[in-house]
SELUMFI-558995 format. One record per residue: x, y, z of N, C-alpha, C in turn; residue number from 1. Coordinates in Angstrom, 3 decimals. Example, Ala and Ser with C-alpha at 12.3 -4.5 7.8 and 13.67 -1.06 7.14 Angstrom:
REC       n.x       n.y       n.z      ca.x      ca.y      ca.z       c.x       c.y       c.z   nr
REC    13.190    -5.690     7.800    12.300    -4.500     7.800    13.200    -3.300     7.800    1
REC    12.850    -2.250     7.080    13.670    -1.060     7.140    12.900     0.030     7.870    2
This chain:
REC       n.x       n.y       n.z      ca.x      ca.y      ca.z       c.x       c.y       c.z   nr
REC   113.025    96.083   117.250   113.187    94.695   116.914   112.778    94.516   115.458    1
REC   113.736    93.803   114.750   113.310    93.862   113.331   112.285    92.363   112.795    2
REC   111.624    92.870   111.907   110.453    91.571   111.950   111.072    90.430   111.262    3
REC   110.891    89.287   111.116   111.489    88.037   111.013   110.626    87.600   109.860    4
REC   111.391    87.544   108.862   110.544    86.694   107.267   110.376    85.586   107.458    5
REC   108.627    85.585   106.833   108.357    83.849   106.501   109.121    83.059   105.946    6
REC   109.887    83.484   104.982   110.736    82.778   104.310   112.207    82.288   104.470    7
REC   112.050    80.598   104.254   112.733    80.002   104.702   114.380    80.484   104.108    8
REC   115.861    80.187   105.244   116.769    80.415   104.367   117.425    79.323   103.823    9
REC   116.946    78.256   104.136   117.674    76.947   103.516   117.016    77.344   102.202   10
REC   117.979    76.815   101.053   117.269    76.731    99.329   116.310    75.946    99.312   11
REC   116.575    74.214    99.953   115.568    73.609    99.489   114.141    74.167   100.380   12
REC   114.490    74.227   101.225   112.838    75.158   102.180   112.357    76.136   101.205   13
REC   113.105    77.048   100.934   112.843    77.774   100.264   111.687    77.298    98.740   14
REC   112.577    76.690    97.990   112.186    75.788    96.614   110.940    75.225    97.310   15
REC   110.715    74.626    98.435   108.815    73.860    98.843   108.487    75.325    99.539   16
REC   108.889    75.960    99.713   107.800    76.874   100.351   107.253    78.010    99.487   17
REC   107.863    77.892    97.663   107.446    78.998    96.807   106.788    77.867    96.171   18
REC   106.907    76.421    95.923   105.857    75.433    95.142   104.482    75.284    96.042   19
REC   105.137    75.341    97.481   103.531    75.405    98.377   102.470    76.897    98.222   20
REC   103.649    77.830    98.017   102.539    79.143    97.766   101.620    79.350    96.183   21
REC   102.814    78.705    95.444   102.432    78.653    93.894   101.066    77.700    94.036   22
REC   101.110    76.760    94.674    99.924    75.786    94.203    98.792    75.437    95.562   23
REC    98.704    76.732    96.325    97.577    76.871    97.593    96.715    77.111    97.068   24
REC    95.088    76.657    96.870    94.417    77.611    96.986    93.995    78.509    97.486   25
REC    94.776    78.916    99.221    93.970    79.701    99.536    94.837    80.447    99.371   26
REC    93.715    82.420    99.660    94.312    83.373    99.560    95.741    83.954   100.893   27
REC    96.380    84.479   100.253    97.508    85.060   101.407    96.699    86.199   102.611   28
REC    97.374    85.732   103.625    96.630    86.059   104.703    97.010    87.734   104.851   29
REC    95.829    88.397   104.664    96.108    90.078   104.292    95.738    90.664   105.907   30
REC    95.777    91.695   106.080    95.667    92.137   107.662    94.244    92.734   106.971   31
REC    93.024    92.535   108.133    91.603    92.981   107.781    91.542    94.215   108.426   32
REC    91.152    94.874   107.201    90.888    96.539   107.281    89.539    96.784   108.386   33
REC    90.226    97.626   109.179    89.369    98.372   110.245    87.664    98.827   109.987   34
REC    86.716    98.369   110.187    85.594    98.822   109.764    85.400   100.186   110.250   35
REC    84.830   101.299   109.227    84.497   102.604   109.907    83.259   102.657   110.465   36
REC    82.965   103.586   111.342    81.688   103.952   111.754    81.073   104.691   110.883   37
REC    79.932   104.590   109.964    79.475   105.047   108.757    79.033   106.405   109.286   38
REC    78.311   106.465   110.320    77.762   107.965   110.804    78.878   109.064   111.394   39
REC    80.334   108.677   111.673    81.275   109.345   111.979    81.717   109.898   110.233   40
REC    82.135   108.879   109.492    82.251   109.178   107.966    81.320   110.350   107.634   41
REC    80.211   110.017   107.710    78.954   111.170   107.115    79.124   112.456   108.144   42
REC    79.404   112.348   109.080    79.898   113.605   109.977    81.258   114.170   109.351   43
REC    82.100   113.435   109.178    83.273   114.350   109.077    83.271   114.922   107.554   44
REC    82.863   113.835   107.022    82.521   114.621   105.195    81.790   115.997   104.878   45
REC    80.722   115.784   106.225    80.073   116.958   106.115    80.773   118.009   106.643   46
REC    81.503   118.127   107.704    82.237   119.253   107.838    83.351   119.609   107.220   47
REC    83.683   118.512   106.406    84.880   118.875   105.536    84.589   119.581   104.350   48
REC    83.315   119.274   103.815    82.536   120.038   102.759    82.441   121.469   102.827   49
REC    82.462   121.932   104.578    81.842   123.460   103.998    83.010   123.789   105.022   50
REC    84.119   123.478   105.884    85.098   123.673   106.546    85.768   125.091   105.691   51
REC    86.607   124.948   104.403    87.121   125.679   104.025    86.491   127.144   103.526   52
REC    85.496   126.665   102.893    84.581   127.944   102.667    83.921   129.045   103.568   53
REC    83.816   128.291   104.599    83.294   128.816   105.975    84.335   129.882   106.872   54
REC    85.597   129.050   106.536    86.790   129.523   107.302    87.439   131.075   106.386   55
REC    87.118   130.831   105.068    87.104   131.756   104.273    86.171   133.175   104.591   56
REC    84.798   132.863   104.854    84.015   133.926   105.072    84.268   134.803   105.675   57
REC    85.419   133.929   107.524    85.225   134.414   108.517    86.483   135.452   108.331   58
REC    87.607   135.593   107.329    88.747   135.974   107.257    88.663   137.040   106.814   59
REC    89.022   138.358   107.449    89.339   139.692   106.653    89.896   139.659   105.339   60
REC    90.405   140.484   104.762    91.055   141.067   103.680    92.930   140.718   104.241   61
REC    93.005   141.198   104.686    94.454   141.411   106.052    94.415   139.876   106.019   62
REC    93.953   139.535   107.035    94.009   137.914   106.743    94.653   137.104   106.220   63
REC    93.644   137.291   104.921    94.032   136.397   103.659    94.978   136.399   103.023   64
REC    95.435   138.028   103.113    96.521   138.532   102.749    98.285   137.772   103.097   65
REC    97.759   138.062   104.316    99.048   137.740   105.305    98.987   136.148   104.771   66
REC    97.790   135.223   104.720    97.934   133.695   104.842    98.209   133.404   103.099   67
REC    97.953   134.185   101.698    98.647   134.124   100.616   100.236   134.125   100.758   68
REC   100.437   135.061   101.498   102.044   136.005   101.273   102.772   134.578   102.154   69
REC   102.294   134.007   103.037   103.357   132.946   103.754   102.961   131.787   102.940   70
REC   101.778   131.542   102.457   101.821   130.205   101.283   102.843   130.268   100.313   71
REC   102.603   131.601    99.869   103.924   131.972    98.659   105.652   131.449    98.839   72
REC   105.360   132.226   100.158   107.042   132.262   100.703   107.456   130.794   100.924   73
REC   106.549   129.714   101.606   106.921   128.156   102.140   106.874   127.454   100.313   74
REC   106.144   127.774    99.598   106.179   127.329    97.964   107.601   127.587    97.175   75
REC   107.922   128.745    97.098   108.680   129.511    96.263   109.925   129.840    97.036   76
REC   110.148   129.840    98.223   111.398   129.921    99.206   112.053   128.172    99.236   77
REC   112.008   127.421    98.806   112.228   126.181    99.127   114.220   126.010    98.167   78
REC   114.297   127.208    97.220   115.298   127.316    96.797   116.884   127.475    97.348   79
C-alpha cells in the first residue's frame, strides 16, 4: 500500500498549507528516535573492540591465507 502525502492536491490547499507551514511555530513532527540501553551499547562496543583481533589470534597461517585469497577474488573479480 503506498503512503498517502500530507499534501494537499487542490493549488489553493496547497498555497494555505505551504503559508501554514512557512509561518508555524512549531517544529515538524519528526519520528522519536528509539532510546538505547546504555549498558547493552557498552557491551557490544566492548566486544567489538577486541572481536577482530581476537579472531585473528585464533587463525592459522592456512587460514588467513585462504580468507586473503577470497577477499582478493570478491574485490578484484567484480570485472
Amino acid at each position: 500500500m503506498t503512503k498517502k502525502s500530507k499534501t494537499p492536491q487542490d493549488i489553493n490547499q496547497l498555497a494555505a498549507f505551504i503559508a501554514e507551514q512557512a509561518t508555524s511555530d512549531s517544529k515538524p513532527d519528526l519520528p522519536a528516535e528509539p532510546q538505547k540501553n546504555q549498558a547493552a551499547v557498552e557491551l557490544g562496543r566492548l566486544g567489538g573492540q577486541k572481536g577482530g583481533k581476537a579472531r585473528a589470534e585464533k587463525l592459522t597461517p592456512e587460514q588467513r591465507k585462504e580468507i586473503a585469497q577470497k577477499a582478493a577474488k570478491a574485490r578484484w573479480g567484480k570485472k
